[in-house]
N, CA and C atoms as a LAMMPS dump frame, in Angstrom:
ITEM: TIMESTEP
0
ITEM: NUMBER OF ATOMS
624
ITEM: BOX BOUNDS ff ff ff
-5.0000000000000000e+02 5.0000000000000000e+02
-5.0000000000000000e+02 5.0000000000000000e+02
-5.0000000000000000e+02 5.0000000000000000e+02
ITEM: ATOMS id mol type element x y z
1 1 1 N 0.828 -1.198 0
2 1 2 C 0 0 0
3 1 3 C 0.871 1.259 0
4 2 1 N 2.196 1.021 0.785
5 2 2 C 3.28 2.309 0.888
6 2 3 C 3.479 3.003 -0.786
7 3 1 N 3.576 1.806 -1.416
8 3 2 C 4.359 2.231 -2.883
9 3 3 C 3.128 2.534 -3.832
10 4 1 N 1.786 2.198 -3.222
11 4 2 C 0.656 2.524 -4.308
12 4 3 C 0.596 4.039 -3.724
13 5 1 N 0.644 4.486 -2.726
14 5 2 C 0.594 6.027 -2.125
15 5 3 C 1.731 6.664 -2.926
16 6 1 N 2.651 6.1 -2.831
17 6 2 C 3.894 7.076 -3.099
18 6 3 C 4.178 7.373 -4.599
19 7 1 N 3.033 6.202 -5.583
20 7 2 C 3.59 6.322 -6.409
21 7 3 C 2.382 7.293 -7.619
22 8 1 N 2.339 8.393 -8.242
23 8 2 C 1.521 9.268 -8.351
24 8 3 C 1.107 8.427 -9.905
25 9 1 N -0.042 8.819 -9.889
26 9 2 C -1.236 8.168 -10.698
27 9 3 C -1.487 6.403 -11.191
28 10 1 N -0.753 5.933 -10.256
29 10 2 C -0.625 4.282 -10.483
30 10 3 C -1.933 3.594 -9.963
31 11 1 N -2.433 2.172 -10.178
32 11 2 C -3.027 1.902 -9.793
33 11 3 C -3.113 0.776 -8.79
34 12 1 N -4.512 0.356 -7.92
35 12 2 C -4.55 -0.507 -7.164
36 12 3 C -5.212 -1.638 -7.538
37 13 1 N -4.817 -3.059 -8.134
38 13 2 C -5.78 -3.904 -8.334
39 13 3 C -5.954 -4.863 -6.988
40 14 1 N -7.073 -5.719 -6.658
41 14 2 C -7.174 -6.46 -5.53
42 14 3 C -8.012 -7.471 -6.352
43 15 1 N -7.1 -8.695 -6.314
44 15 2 C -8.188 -9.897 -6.131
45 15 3 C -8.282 -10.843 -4.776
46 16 1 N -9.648 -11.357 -4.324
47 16 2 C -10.034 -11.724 -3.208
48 16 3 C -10.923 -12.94 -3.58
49 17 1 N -10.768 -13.766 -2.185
50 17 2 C -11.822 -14.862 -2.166
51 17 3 C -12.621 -14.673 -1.128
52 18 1 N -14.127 -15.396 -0.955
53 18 2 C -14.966 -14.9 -0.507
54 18 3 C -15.943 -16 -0.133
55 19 1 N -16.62 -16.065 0.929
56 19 2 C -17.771 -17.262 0.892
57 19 3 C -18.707 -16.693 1.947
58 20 1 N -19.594 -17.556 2.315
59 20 2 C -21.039 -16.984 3.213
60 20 3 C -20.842 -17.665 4.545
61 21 1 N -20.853 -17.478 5.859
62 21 2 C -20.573 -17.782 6.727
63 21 3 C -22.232 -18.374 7.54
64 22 1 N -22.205 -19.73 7.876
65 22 2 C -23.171 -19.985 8.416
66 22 3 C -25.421 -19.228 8.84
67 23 1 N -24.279 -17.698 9.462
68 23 2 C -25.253 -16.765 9.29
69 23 3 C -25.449 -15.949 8.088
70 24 1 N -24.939 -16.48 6.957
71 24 2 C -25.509 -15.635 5.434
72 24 3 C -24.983 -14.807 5.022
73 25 1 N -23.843 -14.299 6.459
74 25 2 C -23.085 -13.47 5.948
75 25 3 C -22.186 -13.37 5.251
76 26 1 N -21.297 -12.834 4.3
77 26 2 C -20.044 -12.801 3.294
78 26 3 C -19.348 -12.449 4.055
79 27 1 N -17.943 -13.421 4.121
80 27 2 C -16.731 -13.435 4.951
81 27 3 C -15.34 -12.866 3.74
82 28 1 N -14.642 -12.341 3.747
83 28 2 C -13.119 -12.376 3.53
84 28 3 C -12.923 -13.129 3.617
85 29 1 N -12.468 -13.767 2.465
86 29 2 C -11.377 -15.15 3.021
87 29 3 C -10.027 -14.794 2.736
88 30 1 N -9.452 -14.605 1.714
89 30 2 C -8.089 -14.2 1.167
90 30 3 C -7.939 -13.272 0.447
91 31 1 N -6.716 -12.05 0.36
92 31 2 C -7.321 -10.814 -0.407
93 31 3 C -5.696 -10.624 -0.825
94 32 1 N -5.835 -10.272 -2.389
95 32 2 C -4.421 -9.61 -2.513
96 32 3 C -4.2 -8.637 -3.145
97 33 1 N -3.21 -7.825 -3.079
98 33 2 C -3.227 -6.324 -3.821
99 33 3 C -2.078 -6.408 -4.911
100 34 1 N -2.402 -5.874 -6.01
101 34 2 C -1.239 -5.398 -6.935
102 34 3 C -1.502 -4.255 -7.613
103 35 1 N -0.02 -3.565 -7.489
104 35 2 C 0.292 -2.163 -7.748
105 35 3 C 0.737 -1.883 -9.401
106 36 1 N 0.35 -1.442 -10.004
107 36 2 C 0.253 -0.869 -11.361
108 36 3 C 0.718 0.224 -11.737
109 37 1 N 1.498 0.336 -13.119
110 37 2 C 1.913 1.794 -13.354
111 37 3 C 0.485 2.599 -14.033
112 38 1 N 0.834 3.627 -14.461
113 38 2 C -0.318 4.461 -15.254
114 38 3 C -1.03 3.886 -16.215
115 39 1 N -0.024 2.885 -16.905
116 39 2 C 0.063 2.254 -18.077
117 39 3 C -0.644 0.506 -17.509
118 40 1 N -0.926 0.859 -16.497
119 40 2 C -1.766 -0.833 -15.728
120 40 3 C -0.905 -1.997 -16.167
121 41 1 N 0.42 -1.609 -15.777
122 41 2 C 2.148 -2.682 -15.763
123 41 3 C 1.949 -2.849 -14.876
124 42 1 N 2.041 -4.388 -13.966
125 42 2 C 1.994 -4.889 -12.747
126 42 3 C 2.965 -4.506 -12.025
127 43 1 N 4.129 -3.964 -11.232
128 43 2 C 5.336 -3.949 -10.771
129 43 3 C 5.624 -4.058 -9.344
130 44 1 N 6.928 -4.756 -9.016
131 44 2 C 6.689 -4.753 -7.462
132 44 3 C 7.88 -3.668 -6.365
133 45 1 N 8.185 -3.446 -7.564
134 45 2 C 9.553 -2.332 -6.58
135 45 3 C 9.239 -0.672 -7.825
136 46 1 N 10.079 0.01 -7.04
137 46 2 C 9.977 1.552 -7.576
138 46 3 C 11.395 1.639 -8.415
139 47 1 N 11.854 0.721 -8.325
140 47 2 C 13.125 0.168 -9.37
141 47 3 C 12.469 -0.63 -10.353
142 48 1 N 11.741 -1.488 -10.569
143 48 2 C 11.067 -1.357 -11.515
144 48 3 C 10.139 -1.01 -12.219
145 49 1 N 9.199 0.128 -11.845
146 49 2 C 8.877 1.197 -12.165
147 49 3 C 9.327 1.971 -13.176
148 50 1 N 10.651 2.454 -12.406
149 50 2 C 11.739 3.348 -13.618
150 50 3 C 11.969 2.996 -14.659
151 51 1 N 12.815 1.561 -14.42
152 51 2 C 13.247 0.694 -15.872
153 51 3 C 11.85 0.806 -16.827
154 52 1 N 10.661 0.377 -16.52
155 52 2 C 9.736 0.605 -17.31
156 52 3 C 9.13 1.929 -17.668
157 53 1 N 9.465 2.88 -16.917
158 53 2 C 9.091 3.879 -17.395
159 53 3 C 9.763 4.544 -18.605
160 54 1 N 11.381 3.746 -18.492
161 54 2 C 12.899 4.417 -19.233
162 54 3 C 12.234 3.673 -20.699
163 55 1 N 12.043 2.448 -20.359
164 55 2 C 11.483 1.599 -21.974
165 55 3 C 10.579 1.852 -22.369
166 56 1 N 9.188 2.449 -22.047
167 56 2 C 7.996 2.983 -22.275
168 56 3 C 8.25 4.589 -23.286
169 57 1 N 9.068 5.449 -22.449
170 57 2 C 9.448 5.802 -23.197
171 57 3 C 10.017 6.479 -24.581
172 58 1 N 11.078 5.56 -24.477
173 58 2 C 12.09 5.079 -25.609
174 58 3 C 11.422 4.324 -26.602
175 59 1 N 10.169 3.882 -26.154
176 59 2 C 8.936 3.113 -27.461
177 59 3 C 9.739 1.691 -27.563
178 60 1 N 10.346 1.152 -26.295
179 60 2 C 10.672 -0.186 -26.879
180 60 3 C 9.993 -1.161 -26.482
181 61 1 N 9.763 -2.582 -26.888
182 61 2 C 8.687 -3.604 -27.112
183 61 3 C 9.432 -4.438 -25.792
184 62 1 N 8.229 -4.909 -24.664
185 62 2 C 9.008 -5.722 -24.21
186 62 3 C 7.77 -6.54 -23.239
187 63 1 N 7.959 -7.403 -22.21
188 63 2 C 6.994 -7.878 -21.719
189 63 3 C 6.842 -8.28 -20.34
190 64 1 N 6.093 -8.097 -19.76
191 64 2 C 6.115 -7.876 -18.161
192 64 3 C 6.062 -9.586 -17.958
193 65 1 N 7.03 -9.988 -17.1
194 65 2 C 6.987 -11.147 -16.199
195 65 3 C 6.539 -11.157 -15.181
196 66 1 N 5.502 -12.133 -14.972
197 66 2 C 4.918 -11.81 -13.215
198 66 3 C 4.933 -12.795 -12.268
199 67 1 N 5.746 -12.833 -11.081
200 67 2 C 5.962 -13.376 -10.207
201 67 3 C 4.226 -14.992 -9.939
202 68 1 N 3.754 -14.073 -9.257
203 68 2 C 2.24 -15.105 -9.212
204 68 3 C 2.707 -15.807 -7.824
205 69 1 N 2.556 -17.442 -7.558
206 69 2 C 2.553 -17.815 -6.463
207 69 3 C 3.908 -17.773 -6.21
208 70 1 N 5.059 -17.532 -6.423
209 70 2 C 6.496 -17.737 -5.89
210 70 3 C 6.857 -16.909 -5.45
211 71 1 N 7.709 -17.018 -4.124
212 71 2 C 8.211 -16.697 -2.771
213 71 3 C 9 -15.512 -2.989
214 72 1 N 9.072 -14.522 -2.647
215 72 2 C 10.318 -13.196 -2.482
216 72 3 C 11.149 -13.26 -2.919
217 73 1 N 11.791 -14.605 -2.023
218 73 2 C 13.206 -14.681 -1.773
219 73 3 C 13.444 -15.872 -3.148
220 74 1 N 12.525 -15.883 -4.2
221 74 2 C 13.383 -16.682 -5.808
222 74 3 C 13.215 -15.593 -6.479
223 75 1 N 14.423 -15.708 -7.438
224 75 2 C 14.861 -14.784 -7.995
225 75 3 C 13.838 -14.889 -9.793
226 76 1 N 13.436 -14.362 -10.306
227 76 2 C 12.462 -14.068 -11.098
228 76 3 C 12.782 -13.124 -12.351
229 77 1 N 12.445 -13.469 -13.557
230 77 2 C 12.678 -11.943 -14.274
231 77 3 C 11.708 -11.111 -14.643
232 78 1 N 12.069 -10.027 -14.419
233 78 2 C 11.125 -8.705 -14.313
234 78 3 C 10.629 -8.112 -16.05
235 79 1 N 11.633 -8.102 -16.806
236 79 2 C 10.989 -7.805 -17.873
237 79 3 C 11.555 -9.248 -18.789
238 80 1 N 11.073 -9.14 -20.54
239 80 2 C 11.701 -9.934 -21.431
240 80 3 C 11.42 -8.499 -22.57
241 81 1 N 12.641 -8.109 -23.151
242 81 2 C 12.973 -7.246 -24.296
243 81 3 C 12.618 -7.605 -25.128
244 82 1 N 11.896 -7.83 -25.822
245 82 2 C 11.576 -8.107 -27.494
246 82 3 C 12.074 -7.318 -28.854
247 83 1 N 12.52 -6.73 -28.285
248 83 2 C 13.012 -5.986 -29.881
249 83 3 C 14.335 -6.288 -29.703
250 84 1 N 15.121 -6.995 -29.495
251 84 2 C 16.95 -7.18 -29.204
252 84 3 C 16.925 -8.605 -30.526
253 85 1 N 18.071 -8.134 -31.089
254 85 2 C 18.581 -9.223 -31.792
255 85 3 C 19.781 -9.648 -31.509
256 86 1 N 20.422 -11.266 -31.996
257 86 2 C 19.122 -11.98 -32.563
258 86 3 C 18.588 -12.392 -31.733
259 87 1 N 18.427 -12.163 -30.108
260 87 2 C 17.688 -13.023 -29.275
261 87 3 C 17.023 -11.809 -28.808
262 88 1 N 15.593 -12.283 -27.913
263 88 2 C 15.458 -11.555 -27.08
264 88 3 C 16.05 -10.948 -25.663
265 89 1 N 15.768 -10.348 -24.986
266 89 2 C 17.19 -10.158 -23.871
267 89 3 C 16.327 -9.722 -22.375
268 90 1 N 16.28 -10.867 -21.363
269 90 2 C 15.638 -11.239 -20.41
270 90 3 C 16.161 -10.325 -19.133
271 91 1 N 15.645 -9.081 -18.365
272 91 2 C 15.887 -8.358 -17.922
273 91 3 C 15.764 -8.948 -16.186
274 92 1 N 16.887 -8.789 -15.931
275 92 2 C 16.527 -9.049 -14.387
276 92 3 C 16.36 -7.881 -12.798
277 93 1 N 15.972 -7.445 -12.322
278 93 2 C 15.899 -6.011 -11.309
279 93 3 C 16.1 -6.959 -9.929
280 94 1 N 17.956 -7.06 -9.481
281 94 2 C 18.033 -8.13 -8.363
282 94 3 C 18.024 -6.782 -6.957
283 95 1 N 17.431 -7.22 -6.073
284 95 2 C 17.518 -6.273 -4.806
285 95 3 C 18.828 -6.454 -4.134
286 96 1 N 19.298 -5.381 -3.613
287 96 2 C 20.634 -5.047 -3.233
288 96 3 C 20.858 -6.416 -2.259
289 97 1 N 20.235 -6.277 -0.83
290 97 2 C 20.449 -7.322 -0.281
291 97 3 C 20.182 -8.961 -0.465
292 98 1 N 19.604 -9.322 -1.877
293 98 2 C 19.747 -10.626 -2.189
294 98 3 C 21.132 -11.042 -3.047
295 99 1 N 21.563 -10.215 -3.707
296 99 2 C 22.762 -10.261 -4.074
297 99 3 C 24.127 -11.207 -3.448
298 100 1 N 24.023 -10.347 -2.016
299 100 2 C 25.01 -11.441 -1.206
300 100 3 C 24.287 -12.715 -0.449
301 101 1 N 23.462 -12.819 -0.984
302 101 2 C 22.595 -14.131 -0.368
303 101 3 C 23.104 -14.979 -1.891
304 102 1 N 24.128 -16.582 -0.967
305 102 2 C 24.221 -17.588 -1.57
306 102 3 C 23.499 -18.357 -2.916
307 103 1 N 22.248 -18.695 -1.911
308 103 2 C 21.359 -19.328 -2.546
309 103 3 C 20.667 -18.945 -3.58
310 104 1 N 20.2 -17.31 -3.521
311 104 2 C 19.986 -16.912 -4.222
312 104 3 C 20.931 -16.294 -5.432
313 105 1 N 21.348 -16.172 -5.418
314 105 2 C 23.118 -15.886 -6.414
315 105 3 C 22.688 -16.82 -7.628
316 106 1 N 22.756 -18.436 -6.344
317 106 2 C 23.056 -19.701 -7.176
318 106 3 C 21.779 -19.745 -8.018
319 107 1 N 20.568 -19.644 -7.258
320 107 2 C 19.462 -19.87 -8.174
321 107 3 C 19.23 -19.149 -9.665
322 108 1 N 19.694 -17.583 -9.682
323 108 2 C 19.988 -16.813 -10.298
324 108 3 C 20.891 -16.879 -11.474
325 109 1 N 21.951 -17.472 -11.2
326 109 2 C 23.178 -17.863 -12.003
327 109 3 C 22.383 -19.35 -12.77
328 110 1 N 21.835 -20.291 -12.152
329 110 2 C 21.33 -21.582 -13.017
330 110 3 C 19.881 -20.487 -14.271
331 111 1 N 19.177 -19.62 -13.25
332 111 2 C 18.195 -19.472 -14.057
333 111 3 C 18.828 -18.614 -15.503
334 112 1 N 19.521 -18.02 -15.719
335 112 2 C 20.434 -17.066 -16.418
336 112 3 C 21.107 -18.485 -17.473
337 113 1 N 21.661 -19.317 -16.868
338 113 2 C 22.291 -20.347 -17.505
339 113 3 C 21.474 -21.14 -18.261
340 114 1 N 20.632 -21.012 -17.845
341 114 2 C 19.425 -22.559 -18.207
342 114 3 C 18.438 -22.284 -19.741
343 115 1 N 18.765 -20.569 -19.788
344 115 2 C 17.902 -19.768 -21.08
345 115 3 C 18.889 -19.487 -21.491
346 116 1 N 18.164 -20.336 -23.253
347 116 2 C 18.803 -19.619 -24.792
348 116 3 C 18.409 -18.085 -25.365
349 117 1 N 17.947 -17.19 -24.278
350 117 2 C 17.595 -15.918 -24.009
351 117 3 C 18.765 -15.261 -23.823
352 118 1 N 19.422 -13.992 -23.97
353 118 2 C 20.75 -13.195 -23.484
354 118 3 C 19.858 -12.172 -22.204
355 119 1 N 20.808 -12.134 -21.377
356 119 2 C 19.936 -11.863 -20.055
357 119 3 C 20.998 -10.512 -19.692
358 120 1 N 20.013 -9.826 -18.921
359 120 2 C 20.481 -7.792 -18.766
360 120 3 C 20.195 -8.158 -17.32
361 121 1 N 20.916 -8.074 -16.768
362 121 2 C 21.194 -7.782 -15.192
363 121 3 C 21.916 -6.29 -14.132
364 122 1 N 20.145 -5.915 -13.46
365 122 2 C 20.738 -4.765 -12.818
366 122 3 C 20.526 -5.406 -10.941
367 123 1 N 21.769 -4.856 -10.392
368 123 2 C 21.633 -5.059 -9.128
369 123 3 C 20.871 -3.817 -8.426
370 124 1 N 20.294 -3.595 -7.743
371 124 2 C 20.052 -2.146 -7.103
372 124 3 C 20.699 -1.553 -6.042
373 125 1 N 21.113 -0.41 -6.425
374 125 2 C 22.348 0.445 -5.727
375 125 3 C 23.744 0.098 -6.27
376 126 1 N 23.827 -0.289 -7.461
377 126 2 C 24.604 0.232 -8.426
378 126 3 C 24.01 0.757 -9.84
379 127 1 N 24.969 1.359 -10.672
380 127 2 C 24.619 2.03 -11.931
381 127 3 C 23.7 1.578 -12.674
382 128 1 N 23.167 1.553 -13.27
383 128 2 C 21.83 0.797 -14.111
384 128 3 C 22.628 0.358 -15.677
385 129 1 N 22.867 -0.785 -15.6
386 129 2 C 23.953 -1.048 -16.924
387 129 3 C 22.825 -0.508 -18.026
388 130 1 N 23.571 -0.285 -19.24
389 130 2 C 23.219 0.589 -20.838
390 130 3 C 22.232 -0.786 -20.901
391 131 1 N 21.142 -0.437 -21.404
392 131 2 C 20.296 -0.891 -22.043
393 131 3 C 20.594 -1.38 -23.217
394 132 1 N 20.351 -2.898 -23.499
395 132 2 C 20.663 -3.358 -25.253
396 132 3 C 19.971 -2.685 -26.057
397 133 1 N 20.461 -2.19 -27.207
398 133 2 C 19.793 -1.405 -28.54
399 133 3 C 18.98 -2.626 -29.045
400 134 1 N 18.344 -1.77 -29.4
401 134 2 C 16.947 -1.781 -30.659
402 134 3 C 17.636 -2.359 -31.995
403 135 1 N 17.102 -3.932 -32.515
404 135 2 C 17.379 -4.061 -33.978
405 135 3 C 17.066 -5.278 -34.199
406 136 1 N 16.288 -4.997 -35.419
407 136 2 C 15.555 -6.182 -36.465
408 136 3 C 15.885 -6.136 -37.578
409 137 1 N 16.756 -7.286 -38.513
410 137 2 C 17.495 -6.331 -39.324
411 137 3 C 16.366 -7.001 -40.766
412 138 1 N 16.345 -5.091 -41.348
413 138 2 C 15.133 -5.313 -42.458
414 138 3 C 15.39 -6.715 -43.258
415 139 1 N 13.986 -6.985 -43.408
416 139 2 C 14.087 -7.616 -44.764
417 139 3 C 13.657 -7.753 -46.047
418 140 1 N 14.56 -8.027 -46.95
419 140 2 C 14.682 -7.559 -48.393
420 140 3 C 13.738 -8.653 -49.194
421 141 1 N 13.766 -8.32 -49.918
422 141 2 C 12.624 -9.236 -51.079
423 141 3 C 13.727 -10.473 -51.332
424 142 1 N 14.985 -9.928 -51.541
425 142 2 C 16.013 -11.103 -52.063
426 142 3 C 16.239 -12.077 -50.779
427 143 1 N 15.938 -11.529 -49.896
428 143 2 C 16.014 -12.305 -48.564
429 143 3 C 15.454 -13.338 -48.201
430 144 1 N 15.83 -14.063 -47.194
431 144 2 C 14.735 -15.163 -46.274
432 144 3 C 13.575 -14.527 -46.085
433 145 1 N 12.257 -14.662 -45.641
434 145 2 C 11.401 -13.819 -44.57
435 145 3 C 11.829 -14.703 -43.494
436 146 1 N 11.877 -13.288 -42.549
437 146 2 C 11.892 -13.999 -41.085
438 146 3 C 10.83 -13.962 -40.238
439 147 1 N 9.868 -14.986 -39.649
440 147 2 C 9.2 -15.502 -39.05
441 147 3 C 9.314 -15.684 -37.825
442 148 1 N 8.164 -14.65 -36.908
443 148 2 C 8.621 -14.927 -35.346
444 148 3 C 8.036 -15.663 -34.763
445 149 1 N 8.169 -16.791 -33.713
446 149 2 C 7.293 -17.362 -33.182
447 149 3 C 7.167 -16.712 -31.459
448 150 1 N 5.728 -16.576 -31.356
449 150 2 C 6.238 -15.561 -30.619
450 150 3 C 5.598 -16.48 -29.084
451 151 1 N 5.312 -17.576 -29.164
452 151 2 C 4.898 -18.024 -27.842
453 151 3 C 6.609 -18.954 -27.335
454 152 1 N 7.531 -19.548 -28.752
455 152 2 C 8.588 -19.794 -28.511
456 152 3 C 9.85 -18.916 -28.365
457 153 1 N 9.236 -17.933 -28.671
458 153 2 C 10.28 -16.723 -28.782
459 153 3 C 11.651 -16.902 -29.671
460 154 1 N 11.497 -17.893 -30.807
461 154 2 C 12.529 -18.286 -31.242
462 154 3 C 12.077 -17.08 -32.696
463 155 1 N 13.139 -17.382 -33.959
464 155 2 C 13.09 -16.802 -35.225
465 155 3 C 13.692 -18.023 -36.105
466 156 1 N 12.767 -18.195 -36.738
467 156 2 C 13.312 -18.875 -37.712
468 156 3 C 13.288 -18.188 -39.423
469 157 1 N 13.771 -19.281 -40.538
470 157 2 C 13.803 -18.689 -41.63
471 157 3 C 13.179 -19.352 -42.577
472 158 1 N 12.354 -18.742 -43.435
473 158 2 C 11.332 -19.371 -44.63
474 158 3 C 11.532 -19.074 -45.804
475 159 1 N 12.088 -20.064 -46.632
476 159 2 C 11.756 -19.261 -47.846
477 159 3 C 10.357 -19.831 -48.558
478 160 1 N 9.851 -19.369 -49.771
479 160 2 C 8.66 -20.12 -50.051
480 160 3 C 9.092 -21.079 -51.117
481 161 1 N 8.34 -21.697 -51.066
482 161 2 C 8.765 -23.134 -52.087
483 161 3 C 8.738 -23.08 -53.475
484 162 1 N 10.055 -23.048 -54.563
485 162 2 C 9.911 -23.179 -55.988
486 162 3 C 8.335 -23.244 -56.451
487 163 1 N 8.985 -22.836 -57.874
488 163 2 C 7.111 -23.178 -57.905
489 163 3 C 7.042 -24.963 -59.199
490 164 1 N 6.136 -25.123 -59.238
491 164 2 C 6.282 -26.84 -59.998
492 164 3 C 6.018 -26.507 -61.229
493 165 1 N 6.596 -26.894 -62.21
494 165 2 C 6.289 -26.84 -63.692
495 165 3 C 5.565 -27.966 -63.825
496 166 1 N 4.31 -27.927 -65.091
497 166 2 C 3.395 -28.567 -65.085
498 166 3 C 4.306 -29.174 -66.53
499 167 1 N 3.844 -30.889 -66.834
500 167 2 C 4.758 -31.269 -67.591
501 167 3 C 3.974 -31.114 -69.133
502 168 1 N 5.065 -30.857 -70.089
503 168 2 C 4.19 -30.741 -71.253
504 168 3 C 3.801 -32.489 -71.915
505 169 1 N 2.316 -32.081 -72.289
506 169 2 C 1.894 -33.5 -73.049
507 169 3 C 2.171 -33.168 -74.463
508 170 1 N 2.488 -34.224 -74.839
509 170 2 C 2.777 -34.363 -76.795
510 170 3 C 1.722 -34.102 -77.442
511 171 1 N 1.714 -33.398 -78.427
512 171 2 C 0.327 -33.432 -79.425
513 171 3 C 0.173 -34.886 -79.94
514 172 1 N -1.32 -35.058 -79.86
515 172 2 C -1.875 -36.678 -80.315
516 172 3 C -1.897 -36.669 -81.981
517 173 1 N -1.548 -37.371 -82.65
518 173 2 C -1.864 -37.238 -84.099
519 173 3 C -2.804 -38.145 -84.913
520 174 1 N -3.526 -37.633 -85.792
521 174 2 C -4.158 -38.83 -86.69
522 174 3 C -3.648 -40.027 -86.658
523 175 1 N -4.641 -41.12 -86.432
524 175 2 C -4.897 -42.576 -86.867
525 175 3 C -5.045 -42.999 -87.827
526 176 1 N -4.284 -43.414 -88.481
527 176 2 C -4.624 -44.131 -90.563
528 176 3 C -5.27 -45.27 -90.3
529 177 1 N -6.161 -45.225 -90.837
530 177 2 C -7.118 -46.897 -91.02
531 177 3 C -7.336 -47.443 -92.601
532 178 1 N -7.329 -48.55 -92.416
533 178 2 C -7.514 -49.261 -93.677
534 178 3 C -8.717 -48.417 -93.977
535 179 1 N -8.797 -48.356 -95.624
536 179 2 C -9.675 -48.227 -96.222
537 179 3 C -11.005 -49.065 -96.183
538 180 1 N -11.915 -48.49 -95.718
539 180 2 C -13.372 -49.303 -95.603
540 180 3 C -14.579 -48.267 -96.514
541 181 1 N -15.019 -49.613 -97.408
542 181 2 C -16.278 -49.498 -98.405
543 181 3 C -15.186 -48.029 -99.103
544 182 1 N -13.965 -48.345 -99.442
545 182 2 C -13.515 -47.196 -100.09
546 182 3 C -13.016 -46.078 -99.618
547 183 1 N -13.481 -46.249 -98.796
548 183 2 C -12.851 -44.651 -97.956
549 183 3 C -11.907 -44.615 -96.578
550 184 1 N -11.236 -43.838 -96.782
551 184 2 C -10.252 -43.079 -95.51
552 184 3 C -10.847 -42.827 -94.401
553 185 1 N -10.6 -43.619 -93.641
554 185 2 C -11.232 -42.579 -92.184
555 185 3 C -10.507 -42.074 -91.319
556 186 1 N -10.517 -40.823 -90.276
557 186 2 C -9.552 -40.246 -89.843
558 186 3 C -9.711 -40.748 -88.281
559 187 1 N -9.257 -41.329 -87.8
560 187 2 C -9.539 -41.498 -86.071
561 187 3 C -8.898 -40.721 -85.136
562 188 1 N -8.841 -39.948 -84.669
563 188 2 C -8.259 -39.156 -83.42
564 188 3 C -8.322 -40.256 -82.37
565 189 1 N -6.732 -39.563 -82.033
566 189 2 C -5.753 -41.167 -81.275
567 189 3 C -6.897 -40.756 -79.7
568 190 1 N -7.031 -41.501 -79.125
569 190 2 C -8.004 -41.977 -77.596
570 190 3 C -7.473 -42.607 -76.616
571 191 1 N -7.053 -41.469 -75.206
572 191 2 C -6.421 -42.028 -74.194
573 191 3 C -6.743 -43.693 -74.042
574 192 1 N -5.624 -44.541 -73.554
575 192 2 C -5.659 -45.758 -73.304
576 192 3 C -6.883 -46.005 -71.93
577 193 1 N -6.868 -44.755 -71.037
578 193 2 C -7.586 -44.795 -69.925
579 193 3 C -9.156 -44.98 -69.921
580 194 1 N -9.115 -44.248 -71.535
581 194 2 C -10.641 -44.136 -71.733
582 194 3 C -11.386 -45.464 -72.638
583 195 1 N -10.379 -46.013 -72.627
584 195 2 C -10.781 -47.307 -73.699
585 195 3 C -11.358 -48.476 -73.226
586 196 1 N -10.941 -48.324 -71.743
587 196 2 C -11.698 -49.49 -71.076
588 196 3 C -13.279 -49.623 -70.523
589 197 1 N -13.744 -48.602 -71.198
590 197 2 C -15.218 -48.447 -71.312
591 197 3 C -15.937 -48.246 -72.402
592 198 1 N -14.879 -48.238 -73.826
593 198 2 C -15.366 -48.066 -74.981
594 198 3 C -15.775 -49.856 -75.756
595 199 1 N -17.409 -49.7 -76.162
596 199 2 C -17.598 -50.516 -76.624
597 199 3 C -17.183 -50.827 -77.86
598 200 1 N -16.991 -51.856 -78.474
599 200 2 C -16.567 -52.477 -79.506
600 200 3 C -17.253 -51.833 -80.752
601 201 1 N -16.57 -51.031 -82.185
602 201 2 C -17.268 -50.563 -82.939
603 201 3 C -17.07 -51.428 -84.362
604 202 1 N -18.206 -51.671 -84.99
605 202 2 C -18.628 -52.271 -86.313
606 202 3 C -17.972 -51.364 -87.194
607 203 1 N -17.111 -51.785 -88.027
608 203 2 C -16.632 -51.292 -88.899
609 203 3 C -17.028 -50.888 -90.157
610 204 1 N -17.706 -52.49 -90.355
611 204 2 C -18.556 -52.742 -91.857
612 204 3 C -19.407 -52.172 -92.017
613 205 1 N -20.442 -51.463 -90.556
614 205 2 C -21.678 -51.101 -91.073
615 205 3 C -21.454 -49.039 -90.34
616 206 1 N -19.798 -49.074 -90.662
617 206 2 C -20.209 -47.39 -90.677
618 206 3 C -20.866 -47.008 -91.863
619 207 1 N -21.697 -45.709 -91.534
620 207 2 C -22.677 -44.955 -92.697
621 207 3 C -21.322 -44.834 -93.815
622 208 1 N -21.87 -44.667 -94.813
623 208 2 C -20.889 -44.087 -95.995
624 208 3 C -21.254 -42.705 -96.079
């Protein structure tokens, strides 16, 4: 509640559980508060606040990570950068006094290790390291397209598929037939496919 006071035009969300108590009445059961920037960004320190206010901004793309049921004291990341190439770049806001805490170090160092993400680490109460630049590098018609997946956060590359040439068929040519009752007849040659439904034709008694 200190940092929703202190912090000017932010907001207060509360979700709560609730049930009816014997006498009908509605009890409290569990209630929790979260503090919001202007921009209704969940945040839990006034250090991260800033950082989001510095990227907000600067107009850069990025995405709020939110703690949820896990404990204080695990170490968590606060933002994920989306506009950093070629990876995205996983922002961490560590509090001064967890720093020299062991465990947490270690947990910190595996979670950092464990992602094919490039990870931005600020301690608090030192300098705020340079922010990774901005870059997607255009693409050209002669190019791959690049394709984001954005629930894997990976990039991959597409090109589109040749296209199929359709094969050329031979021109069919006249059929010479014996001469019948005198005359020439011209037959246009007849897929083999279609012949197995063609009935048998009398020769002798075509019209003249």
């Amino acid at each position: 509640m200190s940092m929703f006071r202190a912090i000017e035009n932010s907001h207060l969300l509360v979700i709560c559980t609730f049930g009816l108590g014997y006498n009908g009445v509605a009890n409290l059961e569990e209630i929790a508060p979260m503090v919001t920037t202007e921009n209704w960004i969940p945040i839990e320190s006034m250090y991260e606040k800033d950082l989001i206010d510095m990227l907000t901004e600067k107009g850069r793309a990025f995405q709020k990570v939110l703690r949820y049921n896990l404990a204080s004291n695990v170490p968590v990341a606060s933002l994920i950068l989306l506009d950093t190439k070629p990876n995205s770049t996983v922002m961490y806001v560590v509090p001064q006094d967890r720093i020299e805490d062991e465990v947490y170090s270690k947990k910190l160092e595996e979670l950092i290790m464990g992602s094919s993400l490039d990870a931005w680490t600020w301690v608090v109460g030192k300098d705020m390291p340079e922010i990774p630049p901005r870059g997607y590098a255009p693409s050209t018609p002669s190019s791959p397209v690049k394709v984001v997946v954005t629930a894997a956060s990976k990039t991959v590359n597409w090109k589109p598929p040749a296209p199929v040439e359709k094969p050329v068929m031979p021109a069919t040519e006249p059929l010479a037939v014996e001469p019948v009752n005198g005359k020439i007849l011209d037959i246009p040659a007849i897929p083999i496919s279609e012949l197995s439904d063609t009935q048998g034709t009398d020769l002798e008694n075509l019209p003249e």
